[in-house]
N, C-alpha and C positions, 0 to 999 in steps of 0.2 A: 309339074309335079305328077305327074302322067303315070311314072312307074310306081311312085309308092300310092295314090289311088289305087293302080291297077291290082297292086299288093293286097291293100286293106281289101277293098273287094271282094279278091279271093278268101279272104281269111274271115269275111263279113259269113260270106254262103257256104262256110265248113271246110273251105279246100285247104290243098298246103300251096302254100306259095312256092317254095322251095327253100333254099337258107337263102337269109339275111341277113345283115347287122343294120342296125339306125341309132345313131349314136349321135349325142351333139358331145363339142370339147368344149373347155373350158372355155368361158368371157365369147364365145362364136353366137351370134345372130341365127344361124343355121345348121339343119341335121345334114346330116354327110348317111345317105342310103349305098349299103356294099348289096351286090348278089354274086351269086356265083354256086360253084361245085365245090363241096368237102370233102376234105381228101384226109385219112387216118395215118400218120405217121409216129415212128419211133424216138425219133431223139429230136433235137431242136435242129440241130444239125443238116436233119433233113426237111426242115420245115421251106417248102417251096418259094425260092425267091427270085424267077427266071427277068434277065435281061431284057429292057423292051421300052416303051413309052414311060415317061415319068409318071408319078403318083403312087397310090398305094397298089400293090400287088395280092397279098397275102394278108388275111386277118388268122392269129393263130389262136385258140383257145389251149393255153398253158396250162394242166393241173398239176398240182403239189407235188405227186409222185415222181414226176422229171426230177427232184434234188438228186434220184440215184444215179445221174447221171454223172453226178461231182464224187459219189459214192459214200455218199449223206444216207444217213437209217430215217426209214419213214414207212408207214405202216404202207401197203401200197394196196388198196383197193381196185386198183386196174381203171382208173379213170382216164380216156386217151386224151391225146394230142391231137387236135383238129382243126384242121387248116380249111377256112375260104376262101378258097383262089378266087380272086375277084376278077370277076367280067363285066360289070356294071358298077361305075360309080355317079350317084346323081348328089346334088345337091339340095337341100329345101329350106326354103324359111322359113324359120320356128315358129312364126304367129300362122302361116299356110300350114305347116306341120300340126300345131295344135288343132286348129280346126278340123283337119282332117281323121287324126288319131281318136276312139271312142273313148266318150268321156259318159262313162257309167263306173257305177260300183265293182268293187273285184269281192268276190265276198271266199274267205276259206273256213274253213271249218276243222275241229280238230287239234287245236293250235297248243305245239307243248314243247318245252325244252327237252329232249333226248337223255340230259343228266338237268336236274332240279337245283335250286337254287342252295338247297345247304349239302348236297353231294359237291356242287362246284366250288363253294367253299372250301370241302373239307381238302378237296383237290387243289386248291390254294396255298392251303396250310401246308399241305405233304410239300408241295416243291419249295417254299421258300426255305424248311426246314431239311430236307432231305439233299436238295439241288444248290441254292443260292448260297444255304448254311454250310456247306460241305465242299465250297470251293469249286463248283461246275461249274458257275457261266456268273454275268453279273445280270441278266435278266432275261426271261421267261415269257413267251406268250402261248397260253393255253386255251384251245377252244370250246366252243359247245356250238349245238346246231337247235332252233327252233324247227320243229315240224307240221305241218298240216296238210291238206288237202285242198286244190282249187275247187272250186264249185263254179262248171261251165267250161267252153272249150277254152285251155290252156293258153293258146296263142292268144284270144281278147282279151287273156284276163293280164296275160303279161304287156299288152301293145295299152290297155287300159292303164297300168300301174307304169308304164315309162310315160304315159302325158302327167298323171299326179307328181310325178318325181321335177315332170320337167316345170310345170307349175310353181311347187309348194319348196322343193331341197333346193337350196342353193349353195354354192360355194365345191362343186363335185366338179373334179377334173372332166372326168367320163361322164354321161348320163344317157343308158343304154340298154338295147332288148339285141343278142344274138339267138339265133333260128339257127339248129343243126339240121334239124329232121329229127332228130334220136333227145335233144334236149333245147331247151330255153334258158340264159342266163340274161336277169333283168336287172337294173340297179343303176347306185349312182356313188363310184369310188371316189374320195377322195383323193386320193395320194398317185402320184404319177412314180411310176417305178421305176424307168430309165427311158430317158429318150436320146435318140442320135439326131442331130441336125446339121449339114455342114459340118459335118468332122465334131459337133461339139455336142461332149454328151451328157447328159444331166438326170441327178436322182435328187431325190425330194423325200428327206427323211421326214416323218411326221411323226408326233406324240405328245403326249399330255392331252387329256380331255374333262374341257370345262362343260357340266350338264346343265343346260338351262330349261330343256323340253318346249313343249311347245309357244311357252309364252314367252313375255317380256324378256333382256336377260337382267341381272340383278348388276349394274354396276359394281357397285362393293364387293362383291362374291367373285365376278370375275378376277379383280384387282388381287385379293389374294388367293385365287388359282395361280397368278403369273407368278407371285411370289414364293407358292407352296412351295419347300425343296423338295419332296418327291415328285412333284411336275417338273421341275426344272431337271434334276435329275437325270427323268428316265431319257428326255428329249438329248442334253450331253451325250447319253449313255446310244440312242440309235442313230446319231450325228456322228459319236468315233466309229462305228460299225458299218456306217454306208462309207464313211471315209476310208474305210478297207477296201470296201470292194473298186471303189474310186481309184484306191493305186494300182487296184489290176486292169482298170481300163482307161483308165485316161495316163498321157504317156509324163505327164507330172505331177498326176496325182489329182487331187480335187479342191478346189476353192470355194469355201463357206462363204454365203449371200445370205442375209436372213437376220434376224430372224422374224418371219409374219405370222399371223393370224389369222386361219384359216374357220373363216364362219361359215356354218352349216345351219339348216332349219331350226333342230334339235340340241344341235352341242357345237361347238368350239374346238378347235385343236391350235396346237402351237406347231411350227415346221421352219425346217431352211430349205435351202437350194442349193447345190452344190454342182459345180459346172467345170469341164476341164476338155482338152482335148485329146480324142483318141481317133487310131483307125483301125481297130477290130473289124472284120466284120461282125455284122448286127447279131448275129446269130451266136457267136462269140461272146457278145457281150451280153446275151440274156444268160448266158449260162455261166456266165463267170460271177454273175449277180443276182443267182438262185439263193437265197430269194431275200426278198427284205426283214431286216432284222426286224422291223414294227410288227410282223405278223409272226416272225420266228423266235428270237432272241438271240445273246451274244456269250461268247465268243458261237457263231454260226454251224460248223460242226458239231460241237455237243451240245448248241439247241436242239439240233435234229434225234440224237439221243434222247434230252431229254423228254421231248415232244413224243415221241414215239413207247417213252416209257408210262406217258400221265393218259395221255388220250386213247380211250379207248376203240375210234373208229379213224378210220381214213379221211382226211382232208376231202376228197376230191377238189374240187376246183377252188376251195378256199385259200388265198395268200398266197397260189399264183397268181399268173396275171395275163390281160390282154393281150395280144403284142401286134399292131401293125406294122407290116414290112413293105419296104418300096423304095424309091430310085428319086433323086432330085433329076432339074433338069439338066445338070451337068453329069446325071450317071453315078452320084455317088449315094449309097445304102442310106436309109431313113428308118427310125423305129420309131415308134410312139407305144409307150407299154404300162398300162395302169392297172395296180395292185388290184385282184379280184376281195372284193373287202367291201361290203354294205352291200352283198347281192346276193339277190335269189334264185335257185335253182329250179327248175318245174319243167317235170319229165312229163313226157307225152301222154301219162294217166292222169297227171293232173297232180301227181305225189309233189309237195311243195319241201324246199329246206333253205333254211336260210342262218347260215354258221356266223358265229361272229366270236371274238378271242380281247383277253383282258393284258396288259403289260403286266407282270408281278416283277417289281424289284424291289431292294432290301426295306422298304417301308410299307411297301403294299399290307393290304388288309383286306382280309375275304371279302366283308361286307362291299369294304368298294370296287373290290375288281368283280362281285356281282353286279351291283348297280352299274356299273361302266358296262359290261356286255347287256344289258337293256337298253342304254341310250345309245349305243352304236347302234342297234336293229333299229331303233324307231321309228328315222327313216322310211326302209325298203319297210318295215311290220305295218307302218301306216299308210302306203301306196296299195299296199294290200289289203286296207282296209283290218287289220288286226290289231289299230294301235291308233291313238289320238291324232289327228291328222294337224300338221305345223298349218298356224294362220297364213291367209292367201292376204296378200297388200291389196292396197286400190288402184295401182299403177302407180305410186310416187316413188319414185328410187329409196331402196331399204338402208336406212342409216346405219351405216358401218360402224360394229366397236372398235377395230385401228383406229381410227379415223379420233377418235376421244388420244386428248394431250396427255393425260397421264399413262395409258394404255400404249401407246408409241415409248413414252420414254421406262416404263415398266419390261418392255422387251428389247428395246435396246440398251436394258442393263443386263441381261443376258449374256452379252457378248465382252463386259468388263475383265472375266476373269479368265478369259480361253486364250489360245496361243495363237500370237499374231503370223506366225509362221502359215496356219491353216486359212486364217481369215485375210490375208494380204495378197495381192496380186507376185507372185513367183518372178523372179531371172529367172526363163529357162535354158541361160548361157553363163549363170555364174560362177565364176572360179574356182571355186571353193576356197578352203582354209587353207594359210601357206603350211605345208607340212603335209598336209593330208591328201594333196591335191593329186592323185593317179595311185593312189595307195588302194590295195584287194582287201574287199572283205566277204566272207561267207555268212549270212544266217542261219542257221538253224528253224526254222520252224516246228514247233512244237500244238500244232495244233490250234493257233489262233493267230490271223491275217491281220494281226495288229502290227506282222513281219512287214506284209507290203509298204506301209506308213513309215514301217522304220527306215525300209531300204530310200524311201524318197528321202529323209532325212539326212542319211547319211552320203545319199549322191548330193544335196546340197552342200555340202560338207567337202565336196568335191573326191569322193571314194567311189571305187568302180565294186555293184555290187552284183551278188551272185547269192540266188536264196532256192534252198533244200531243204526237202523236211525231213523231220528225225527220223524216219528209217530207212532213206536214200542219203547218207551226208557226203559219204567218199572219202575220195582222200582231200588232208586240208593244208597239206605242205604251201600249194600253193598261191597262199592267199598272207596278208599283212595281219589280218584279224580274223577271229572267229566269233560271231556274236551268236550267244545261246538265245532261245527269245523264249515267250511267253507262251501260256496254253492251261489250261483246267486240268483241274486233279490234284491228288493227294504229292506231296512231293518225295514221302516216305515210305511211298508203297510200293509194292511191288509187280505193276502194270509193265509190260514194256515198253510203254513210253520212256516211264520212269531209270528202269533198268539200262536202257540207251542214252539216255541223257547223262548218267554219273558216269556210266564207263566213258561218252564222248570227254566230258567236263576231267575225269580224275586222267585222260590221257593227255590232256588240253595242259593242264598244271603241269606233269609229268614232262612235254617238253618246254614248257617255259615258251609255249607260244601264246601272240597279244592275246586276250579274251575279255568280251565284254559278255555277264550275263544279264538277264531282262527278267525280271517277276518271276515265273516260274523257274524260269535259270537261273537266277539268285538262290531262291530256297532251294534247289539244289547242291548249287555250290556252297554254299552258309551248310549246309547236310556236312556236305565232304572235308571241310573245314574244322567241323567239331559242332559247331553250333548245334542247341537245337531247335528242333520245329515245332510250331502251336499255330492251334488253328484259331481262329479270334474270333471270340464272343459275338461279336458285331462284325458282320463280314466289310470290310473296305469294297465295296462293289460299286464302281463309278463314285469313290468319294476325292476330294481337291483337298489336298493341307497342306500347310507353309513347316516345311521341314526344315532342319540345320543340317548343313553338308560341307560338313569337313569346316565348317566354322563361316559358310555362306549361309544366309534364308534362300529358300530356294520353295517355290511354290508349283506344286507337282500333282498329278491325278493317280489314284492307287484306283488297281481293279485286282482283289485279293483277299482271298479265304484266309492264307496259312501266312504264317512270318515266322523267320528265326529273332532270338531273342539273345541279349548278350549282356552279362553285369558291368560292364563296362568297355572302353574307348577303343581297346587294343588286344588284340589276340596275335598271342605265338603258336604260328600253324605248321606245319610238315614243311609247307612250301612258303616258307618264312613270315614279317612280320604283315599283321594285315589289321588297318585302320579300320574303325568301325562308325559310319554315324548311326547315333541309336535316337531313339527315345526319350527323353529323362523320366519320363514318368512309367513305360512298363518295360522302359529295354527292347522293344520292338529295331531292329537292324534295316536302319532304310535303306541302306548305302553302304559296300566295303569295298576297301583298294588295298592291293597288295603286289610284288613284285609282278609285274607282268600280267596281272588280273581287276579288275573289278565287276560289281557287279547292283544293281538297284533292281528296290520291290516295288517302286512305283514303273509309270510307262512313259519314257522320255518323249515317246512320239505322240500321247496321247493329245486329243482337243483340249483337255482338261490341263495342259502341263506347259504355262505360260512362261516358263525358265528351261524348259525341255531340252530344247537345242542348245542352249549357253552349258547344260551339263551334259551336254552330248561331247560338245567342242571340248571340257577341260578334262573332261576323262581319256578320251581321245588324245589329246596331248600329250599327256601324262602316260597312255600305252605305246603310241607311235610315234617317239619324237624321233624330229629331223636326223635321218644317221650323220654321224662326224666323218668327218675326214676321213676316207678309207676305207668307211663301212657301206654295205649298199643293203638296202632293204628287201622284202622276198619279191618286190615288184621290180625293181632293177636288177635284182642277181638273175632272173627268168629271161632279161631285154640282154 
């Protein structure tokens, strides 16, 4: 233990040590100590990752502003990118490590939220109404920052508040102090953001937060947390959203593990695991999965919007993330990347901030998404002495709530109503459907990677696919299908999104090529048809219904503001007749087919849409049947 003595030491008599990281991982017996040189870099791209001995190489400190790399709006504070190129790695054990780290008070002073408790409120209210209400995203996460002041030098008070952490928080992926020189980040993240291992790489959506504080938990109280539907919900809701980013890096997409329970000193969370294989490099794959929906919202692009519109200071380092990079012993890329979330920041004067952010979706309520940004700080507020410090055990192993029989079978009813498609081990050599099986299709992206999911869907389906967003689409002669897809906004407006989308869609009809549209391609198409549009009282944002299709039940997930609406079964259109399934009670248009078109407002590819694929397959049918005798399809006439 030689080096991190040598460390504390220095940092005992005022000196700088130079940077470090001492981090213990999750269920590990031991801290893992990095040193080295930081090095400031622009893009992730160039985050140092040179050839050499196995292990870690690189510890990166990610902040928020990297999204503009994907060309995500985001207030940008100029918070850099900072790379420990690691020259030293030691190992310690955490009962040596405890011993060793000072164990005195951290005491700060000053201590104040940035925006107060019924401004953040009223900040509440504006987005569910303004954003959720009005068809932008199905859910929100909006932050605030606690402020104060350390009292004493910076580095004790931070190397002080990671042994309370390591102590007192349990259940933290991370639990960690980095040293720049220029800054300190201390804390203890739950949630692992992506990691690469062996080719296999894994994200861990987490949500729902059961509050218990510091004491006891409430049996009962929990039980119906598990139960709430707005817990259940929002967790659906960043389970389809990391499943997005999953189809861009894993090479089939991602398989749902889960669902557990994630105990913490203070609160509770609910999370899966979601595992696939890919081979990006690492570097690649932080930036394709900038950044987690639990800290941003969804659809991922106009969270960025709308994050950028409610908040009024720059993230810095909040809900980015950790990233370490390195080399297995066979030479291939390693990452281990945990969401920066339940951490505080403390600059070399000692200036302390400590951000934390609430979920808002369609049932949220100010009062608790105030209360939920209290018990997320608890935590790191109580390491720092600013907040009720979670009871220390006497060494008996801490009884686990999973562990209680009702509590296991309360979360494994979570997974009853979701699409086995997601949650099942994949062929990733199966045939596909007879008919469809080497048939072209194009997506359309329209602003939400709920495309990626679809594409995996419909290469299960056995179709070769090819996806373009709406304002790169090209030309589409050569493809069997064109599927419009999904994306936020008004579908009657007059955005260029919008504008691109009917002229694609009314040129689509025009030559009587196959077309499938998806939620917002629907109320487009249903636009162009005649139909008209309403935007609904009650947003369908991550909601599940058992709908009639075409005289099937079919049970499907809607993530949707606006619907067309129809008085009845059948419309005579321009572009002939077109079947409608509606509603019976307000006329709401789930579903229409018509010569060489259809189109649905729910999202076949969604977690949420347990008959998803079955109405994938008969629509598909019904667009691309087998050519007869003589006829070749636009896949064969190209061969």
């Amino acid at each position: 233990m030689t080096h991190l003595q040598d460390l504390l030491a220095t940092v005992a008599r005022g000196g700088d040590p130079g940077p470090f990281a001492l981090l213990r991982r999750e269920g590990a017996d031991e801290l893992e100590l990095f040193t080295g040189v930081v090095r400031t870099v622009d893009r992730l791209a160039d985050i140092p990752l040179p050839p050499g001995e196995p292990g870690p190489r690189t510890l990166a400190l990610v902040p928020f502003r990297q999204i503009t790399e994907r060309g995500f709006a985001c207030r940008d504070d100029g918070a850099p990118l900072e790379c420990l190129q690691v020259r030293g790695h030691q190992r310690i054990d955490l009962t040596e490590a405890l011993a060793a780290l000072p164990d005195q008070p951290v005491r700060a002073v000053d201590a104040a939220f940035d925006i107060g408790d019924e401004e953040y409120a009223a900040i509440v209210q504006r987005v569910l109404a303004e954003e959720i209400g009005r068809g932008e995203g199905a859910n929100f996460v909006i932050h605030r920052a606690l402020h104060a002041t350390v009292q004493g030098p910076p580095l004790v008070a931070a190397l002080a508040a990671l042994r309370r952490l390591l102590v007192a928080e349990r259940g933290a992926y991370w639990t960690f102090v980095v040293h720049t020189g220029e800054r300190i980040l201390v804390g203890a993240s739950p949630e692992r953001h992506v990691s690469v291992d062996d080719g296999l790489v894994m994200m861990n959506p987490i949500s729902g937060t059961f509050r218990h504080g510091a004491g006891e938990p409430d049996r009962a109280a929990l039980l119906r947390f598990l139960a709430d539907p707005k817990e259940v919900e929002e967790l659906y809701m960043v389970l389809d959203e990391e499943l997005k980013m999953m189809a861009t890096v894993a090479e089939h997409g991602g398989q749902v593990i889960g669902p557990y329970l994630k105990e913490m000193s203070h609160l509770a969370h609910t999370e899966y695991l979601l595992a696939g294989r890919g081979s990006h490099d690492v570097r690649e794959v932080l930036r394709e999965t900038m950044f987690a929906p639990t800290v941003t919202g969804s659809p991922m692009e106009n969270a960025c919007r709308v994050i950028a519109r409610h908040e009024r200071t720059g993230r810095r380092y909040y809900a980015g993330v950790l990233a370490l990079l390195g080399h297995d012993r066979a030479g291939r890329q390693t990452l281990d990347a945990p969401i920066l979330i339940r951490t505080a920041e403390i600059s070399s004067d000692g200036r302390l901030r400590v951000p934390v952010g609430a979920t808002l979706v369609r049932h949220s309520t100010a009062a608790g998404e105030v209360a939920e940004t209290h018990a997320k700080a608890a935590g790191v507020l109580a390491a720092l002495g600013l907040g009720p410090a979670a009871p220390v055990g006497d060494g008996r192993p801490v009884a686990r709530l999973a562990d209680d029989p009702a509590v296991r079978e309360a979360l494994a009813a979570r997974n009853a109503p979701l699409a086995r498609f997601w949650l099942d081990q994949r062929a990733q050599h199966a045939p596909g459907r007879p008919g469809l099986a080497g048939r072209r299709a194009l997506i359309v992206d329209a602003e939400d990677t709920f495309t990626g999911m679809l594409a995996h869907q419909l290469g299960a389906l056995g179709l070769a696919v090819t996806l373009r967003p709406w304002h790169a689409v090209g030309p589409v002669e050569a493809y069997d299908l064109v599927v419009v897809g999904p994306g936020p906004g008004d579908p009657g407006g007059t955005a260029p999104k919008m504008v691109a989308l009917r002229e694609l869609l009314a040129g689509l009809l025009t030559t009587g090529r196959p077309t499938l549209a998806v939620c917002l391609g629907h109320q487009v198409l249903a636009g162009l048809l005649g139909l008209p549009l309403h935007r609904r009282e009650a947003p369908y944002q991550g909601l599940q219904r058992q709908v009639r299709l075409f005289g099937q039940p079919r049970r499907v997930g809607f993530y949707s503001t606006f619907t067309a609406r129809a008085p009845q079964d059948r419309l005579d259109s321009g572009y002939g007749p077109v079947a409608l399934a509606r509603d019976t009670v307000d006329g709401a248009v789930h579903a229409l087919r018509g010569p060489r078109f259809a189109g649905v407002q729910f999202h076949p590819e969604s977690v949420l849409s347990p008959d998803g694929l079955a109405v994938l397959a008969e629509l598909l049918d019904d667009l691309l049947p087998a050519p007869r005798s003589g006829q070749l399809s636009a896949t064969a006439e190209r061969a």
